[in-house]
C-alpha positions in Angstrom: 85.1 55.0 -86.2 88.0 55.5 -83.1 87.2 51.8 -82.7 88.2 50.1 -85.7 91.0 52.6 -86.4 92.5 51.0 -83.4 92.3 47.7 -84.4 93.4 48.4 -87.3 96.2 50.6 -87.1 96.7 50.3 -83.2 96.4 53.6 -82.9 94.2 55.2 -80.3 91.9 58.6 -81.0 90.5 60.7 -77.9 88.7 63.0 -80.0 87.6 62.2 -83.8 86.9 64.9 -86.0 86.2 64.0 -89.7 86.5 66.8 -92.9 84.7 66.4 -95.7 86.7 68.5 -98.5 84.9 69.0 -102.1 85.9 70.9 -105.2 82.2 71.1 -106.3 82.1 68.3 -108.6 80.3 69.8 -111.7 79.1 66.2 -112.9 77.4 65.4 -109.5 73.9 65.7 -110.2 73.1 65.4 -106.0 75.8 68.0 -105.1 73.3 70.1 -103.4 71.9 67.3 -101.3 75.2 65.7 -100.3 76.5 69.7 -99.2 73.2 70.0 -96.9 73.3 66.2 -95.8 77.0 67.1 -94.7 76.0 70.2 -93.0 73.2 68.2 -91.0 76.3 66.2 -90.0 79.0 68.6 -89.1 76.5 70.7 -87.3 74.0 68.4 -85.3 75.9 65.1 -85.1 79.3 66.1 -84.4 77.5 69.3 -82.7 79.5 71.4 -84.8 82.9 69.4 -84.4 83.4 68.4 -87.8 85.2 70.1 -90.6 83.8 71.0 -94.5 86.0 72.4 -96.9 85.5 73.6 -100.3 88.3 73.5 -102.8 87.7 76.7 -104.8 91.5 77.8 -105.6 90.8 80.9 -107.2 88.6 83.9 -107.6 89.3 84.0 -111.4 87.1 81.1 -113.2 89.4 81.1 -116.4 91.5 79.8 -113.9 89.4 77.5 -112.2 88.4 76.3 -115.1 91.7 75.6 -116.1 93.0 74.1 -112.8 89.8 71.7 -112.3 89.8 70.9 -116.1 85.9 72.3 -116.3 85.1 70.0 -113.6 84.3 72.1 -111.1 80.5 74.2 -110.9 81.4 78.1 -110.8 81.6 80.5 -108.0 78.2 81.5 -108.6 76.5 78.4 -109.1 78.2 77.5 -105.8 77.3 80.6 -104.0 73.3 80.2 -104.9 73.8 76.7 -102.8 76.1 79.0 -100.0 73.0 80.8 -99.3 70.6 78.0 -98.4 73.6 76.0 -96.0 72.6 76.6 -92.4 74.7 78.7 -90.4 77.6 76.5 -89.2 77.4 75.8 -85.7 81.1 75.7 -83.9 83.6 75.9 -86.8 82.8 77.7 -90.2 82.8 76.4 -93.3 86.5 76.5 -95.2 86.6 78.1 -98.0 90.1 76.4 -99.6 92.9 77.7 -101.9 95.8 75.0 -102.9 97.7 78.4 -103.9 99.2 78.6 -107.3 101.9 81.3 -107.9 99.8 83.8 -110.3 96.5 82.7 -109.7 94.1 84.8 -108.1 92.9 85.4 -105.2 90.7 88.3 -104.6 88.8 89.0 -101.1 86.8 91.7 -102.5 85.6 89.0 -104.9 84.7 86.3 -102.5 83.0 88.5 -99.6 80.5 89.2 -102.6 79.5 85.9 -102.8 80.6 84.5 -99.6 79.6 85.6 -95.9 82.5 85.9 -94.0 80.6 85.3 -91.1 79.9 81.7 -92.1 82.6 81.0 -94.2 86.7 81.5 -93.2 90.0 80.5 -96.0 92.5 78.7 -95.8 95.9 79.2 -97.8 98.1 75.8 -98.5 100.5 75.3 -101.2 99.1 73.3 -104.3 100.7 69.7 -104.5 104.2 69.9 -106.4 103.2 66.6 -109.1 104.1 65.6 -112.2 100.7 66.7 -113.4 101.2 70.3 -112.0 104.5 70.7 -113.5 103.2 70.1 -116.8 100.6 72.5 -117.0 102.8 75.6 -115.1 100.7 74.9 -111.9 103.2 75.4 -109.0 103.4 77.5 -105.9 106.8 79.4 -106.3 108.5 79.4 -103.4 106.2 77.7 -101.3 107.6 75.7 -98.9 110.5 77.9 -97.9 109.0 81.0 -96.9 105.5 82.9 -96.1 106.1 85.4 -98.9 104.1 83.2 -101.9 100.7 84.1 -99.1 101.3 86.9 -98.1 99.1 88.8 -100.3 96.2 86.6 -100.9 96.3 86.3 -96.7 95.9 89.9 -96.4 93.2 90.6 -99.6 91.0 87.8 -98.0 91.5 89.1 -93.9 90.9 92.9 -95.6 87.4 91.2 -96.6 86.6 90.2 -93.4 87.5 86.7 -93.7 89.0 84.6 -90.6 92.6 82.6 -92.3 94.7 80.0 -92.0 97.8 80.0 -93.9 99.4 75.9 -93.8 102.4 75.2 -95.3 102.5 71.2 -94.9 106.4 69.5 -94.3 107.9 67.6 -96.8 107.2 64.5 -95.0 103.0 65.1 -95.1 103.4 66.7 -99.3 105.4 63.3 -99.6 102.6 61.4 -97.8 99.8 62.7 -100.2 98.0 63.8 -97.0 97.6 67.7 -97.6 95.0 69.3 -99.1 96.6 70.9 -102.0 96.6 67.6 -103.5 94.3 68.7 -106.1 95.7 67.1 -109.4 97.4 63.6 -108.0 97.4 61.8 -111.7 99.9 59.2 -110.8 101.5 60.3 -108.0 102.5 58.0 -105.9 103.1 58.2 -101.9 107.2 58.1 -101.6 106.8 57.2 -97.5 105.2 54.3 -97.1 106.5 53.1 -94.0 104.7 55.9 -92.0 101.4 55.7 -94.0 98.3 53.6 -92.4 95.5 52.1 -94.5 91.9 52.7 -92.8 
C-alpha cells in the first residue's frame, strides 16, 4: 500500500494503480478463479483504476508454444474464460505482445476470439536475455525505430482494437521492469542503484 511504500522507499504515491499481468499459466489449476477474483478487483475495488494484462505474444500457437515452453493454456482455452470476464469498467483488459521479429501477430485472428470492445493490445519489445538469444527470440531492431511495430500495430487497429505501442529505455530493459520480460532465466538487473525493493 502508498503507506508502506513510503516508509520503505521514501517515496510518496498520489494515486496507486496496481497491474496484474499473466501469461495464462497452463499448470494453474485456479486460473479461472484468480482471472475473475482479479476482475472483481480492477473493476469494483479500484472502480475500474487498476490494470490486467495478458501476455499472449502471438496469434500463431506453434509459436506460443514455443516462446512459453507449453506453459501457457491456448488462445482458445483462454478465450472460453474471455467470454465469462465482466465487462471492464474504466480501462479494458490488455491484451499483450512482448514482440518477436517473425512472430505473428494477426488482428483478424484475435477479434475472432477477442472483443475489441473489452479488450485493447499493447505492442513492447520482448526482453533482449541471454535466454532469448539462444533460442532466436529477439525483436530486430527494436529499440531504435517504430518500424519492427509497425505492422502488427496496424493488423490489430484494422480489427478494431484500441493500441499502445511501448518501446521501454535502456535504463527500464536494464532495470528488468518492462513487460517484455517474458524469459528472465538468469538475468540479472545491471542498475541497482536506481532499483527499490517493496
Amino acid at each position: 500500500n502508498k503507506l508502506q511504500i513510503k516508509r520503505d522507499c521514501g517515496l510518496s504515491i498520489e494515486t496507486l494503480h496496481p497491474v496484474l499481468t499473466t501469461c495464462l499459466p497452463s499448470g494453474f489449476k485456479f486460473l479461472e478463479e484468480r482471472i475473475m477474483e482479479w476482475c472483481r478487483i480492477k473493476n469494483e475495488v479500484y472502480n475500474g483504476q487498476a490494470g490486467f494484462q495478458f501476455s499472449i505474444n502471438s496469434t500463431n500457437e506453434d509459436q506460443r508454444t514455443h516462446m512459453f515452453n507449453g506453459g501457457s493454456i491456448s488462445l482458445d482455452q483462454f478465450a472460453k474464460i474471455a467470454d465469462k470476464m465482466p465487462e471492464p469498467i474504466s480501462r479494458k483488459y490488455c491484451l499483450n505482445f512482448a514482440y518477436a521479429t517473425g512472430y505473428e501477430v494477426d488482428g483478424a485472428i484475435l477479434a475472432s476470439m477477442f472483443d475489441p470492445s473489452k479488450f485493447m493490445c499493447k505492442i513492447t519489445p520482448i526482453h533482449n536475455n541471454d535466454a532469448c538469444r539462444a533460442n532466436g527470440i529477439e525483436t530486430i531492431g527494436g529499440y531504435e525505430t517504430y518500424l519492427p511495430y509497425k505492422q502488427p500495430e496496424e493488423s490489430l487497429k484494422s480489427a478494431g482494437f484500441d493500441v499502445l505501442v511501448f518501446v521501454p529505455s535502456m535504463d527500464e530493459e536494464d532495470g528488468l521492469v518492462t513487460c517484455g520480460n517474458l524469459v528472465l532465466s538468469g538475468s540479472q538487473v545491471k542498475n541497482e542503484t536506481d532499483t527499490h525493493k517493496i
